[in-house]
C-alpha positions in Angstrom: 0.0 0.0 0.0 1.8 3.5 -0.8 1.7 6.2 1.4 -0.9 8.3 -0.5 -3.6 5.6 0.0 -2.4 4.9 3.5 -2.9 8.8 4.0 -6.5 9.0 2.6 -7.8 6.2 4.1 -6.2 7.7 7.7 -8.5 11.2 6.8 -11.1 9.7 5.8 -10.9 7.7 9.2 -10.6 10.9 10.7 -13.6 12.5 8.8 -15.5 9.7 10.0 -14.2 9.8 14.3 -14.0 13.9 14.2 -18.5 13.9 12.7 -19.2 10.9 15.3 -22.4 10.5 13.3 -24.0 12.8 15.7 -24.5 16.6 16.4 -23.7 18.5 19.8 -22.3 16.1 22.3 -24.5 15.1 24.8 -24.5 18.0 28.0 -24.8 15.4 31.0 -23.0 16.1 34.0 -19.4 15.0 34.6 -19.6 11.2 35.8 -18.7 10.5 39.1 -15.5 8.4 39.3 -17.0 5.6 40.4 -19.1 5.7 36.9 -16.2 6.0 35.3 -14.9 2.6 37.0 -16.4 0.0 34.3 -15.0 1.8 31.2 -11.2 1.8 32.7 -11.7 -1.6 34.4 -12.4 -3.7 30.8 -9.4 -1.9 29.7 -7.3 -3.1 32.7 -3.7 -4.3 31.6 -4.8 -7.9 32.8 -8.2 -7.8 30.5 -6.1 -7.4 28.0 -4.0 -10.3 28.3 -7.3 -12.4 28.7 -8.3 -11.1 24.9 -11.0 -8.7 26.4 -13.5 -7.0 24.6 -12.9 -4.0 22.7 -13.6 -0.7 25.2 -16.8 1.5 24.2 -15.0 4.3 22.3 -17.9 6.5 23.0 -16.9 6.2 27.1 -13.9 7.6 26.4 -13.7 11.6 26.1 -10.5 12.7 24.7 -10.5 16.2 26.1 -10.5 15.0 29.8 -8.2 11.8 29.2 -5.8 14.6 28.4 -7.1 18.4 29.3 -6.0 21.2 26.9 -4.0 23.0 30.0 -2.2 19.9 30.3 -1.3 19.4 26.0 0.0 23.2 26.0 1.9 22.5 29.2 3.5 19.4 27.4 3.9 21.4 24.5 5.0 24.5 25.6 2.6 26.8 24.8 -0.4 29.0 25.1 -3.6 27.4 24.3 -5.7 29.2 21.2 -8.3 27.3 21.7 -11.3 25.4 24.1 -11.7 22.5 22.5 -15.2 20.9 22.7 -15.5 18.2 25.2 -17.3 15.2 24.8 -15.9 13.4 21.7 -13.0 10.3 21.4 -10.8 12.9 19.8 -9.7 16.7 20.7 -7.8 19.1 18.9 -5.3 21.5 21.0 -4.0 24.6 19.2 -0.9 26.6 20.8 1.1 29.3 20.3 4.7 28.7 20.8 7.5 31.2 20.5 5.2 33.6 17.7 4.0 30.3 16.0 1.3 28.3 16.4 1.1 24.1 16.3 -1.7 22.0 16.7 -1.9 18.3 17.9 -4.9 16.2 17.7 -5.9 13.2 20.0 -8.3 10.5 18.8 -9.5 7.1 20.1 -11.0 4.7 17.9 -11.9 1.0 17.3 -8.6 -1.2 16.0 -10.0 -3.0 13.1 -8.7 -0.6 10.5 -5.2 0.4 11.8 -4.9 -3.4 12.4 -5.8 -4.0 8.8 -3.3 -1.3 7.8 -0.6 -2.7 9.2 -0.8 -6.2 8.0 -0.4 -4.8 4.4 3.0 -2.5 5.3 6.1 -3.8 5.6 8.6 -2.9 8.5 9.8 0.2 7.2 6.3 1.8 6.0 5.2 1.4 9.8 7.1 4.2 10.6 9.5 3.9 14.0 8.3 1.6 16.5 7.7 3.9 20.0 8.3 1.4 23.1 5.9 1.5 26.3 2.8 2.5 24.1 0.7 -0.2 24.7 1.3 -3.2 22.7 2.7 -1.7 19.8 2.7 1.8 18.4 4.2 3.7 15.1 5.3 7.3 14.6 5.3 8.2 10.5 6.6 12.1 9.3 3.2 13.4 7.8 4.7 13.7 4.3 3.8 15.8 2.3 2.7 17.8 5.5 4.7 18.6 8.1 4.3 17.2 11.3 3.8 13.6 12.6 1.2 11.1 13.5 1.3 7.8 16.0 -0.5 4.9 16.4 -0.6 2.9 19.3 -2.9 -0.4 19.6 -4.1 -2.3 21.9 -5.0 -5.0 19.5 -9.0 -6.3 19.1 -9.5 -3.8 22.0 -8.5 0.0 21.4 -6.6 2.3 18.8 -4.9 5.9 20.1 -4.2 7.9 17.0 -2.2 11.5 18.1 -1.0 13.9 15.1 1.2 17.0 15.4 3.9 19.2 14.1 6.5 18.2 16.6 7.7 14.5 17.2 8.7 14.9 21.1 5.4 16.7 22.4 3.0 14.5 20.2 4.9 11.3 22.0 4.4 13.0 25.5 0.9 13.4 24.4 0.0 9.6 23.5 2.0 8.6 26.4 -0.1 10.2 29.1 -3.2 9.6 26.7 -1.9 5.7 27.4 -1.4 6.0 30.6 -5.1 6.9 31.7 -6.5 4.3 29.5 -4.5 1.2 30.3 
């Protein structure tokens, strides 16, 4: 598969995750952290190893996995924006030193980033990233600038995190990955 498909299908997946097939996210009040117990306990590190079920994306809300004071503290910024809450994905902007990045977190179901990587060889991957998970990728966005990582929790969970610097995008994913074991 060449790097122009793999790049289409990736924003069309993106097109898809970002709409959510819904309008206005639902305006319930926060859960209580016992609510929030079931979602994180199938995703347990030892559910995992038992081949546990994949985790209800929808439970999962980006934006508070990871807050936007936290992103433009890990990348070392100002934050442009108030991202909505409520979705699998969330997109920080920042200023940094005059400029401004952006960096975009998104949960979704394996299946196709599963599928995508049984057709690339080694080297289309992109470098491996250790301690994501069971296995994760970081790729150069070419003919963009900026990157984009995968990391998989196979049959179970995808973390997809894109930006235009490689360090802060891997800080990202890895406290993304450490909320959601």
């Amino acid at each position: 598969m060449n790097l122009r498909s793999v790049i289409g299908v990736t924003a069309l997946l993106f097109g898809v995750v970002a709409c959510g097939g819904k309008g206005a996210p639902e305006q319930a009040a926060a859960p209580t952290p016992s609510a929030q117990a079931p979602a994180l306990a199938e995703s347990s590190p030892a559910a995992a190893m038992a081949g546990s079920p994949a985790v209800d994306i929808a439970s999962l809300k980006a934006c508070e996995i990871v807050t936007p004071q936290e992103a433009a503290a890990i990348i070392g910024g100002k934050l442009l924006n108030e991202p909505p809450a409520g979705f699998s994905n969330c997109a920080y902007v920042v200023e940094v030193d005059g400029m401004t990045e952006s960096y975009r977190i998104s949960f979704s179901a394996p299946a196709m980033h599963e599928a995508m990587l049984e057709t690339q060889s080694v080297a289309e991957r992109g470098e491996s990233i250790a301690g994501l998970w069971g296995e994760a990728y970081l790729q150069s966005r070419a003919p963009e600038k900026g990157y984009s990582l995968v990391a998989l929790q196979r049959g179970r969970l995808a973390l997809e995190v894109w930006g235009d610097r490689k360090e802060p995008l891997i800080e990202l994913a890895r406290l993304a990955v450490s909320r959601v074991p």
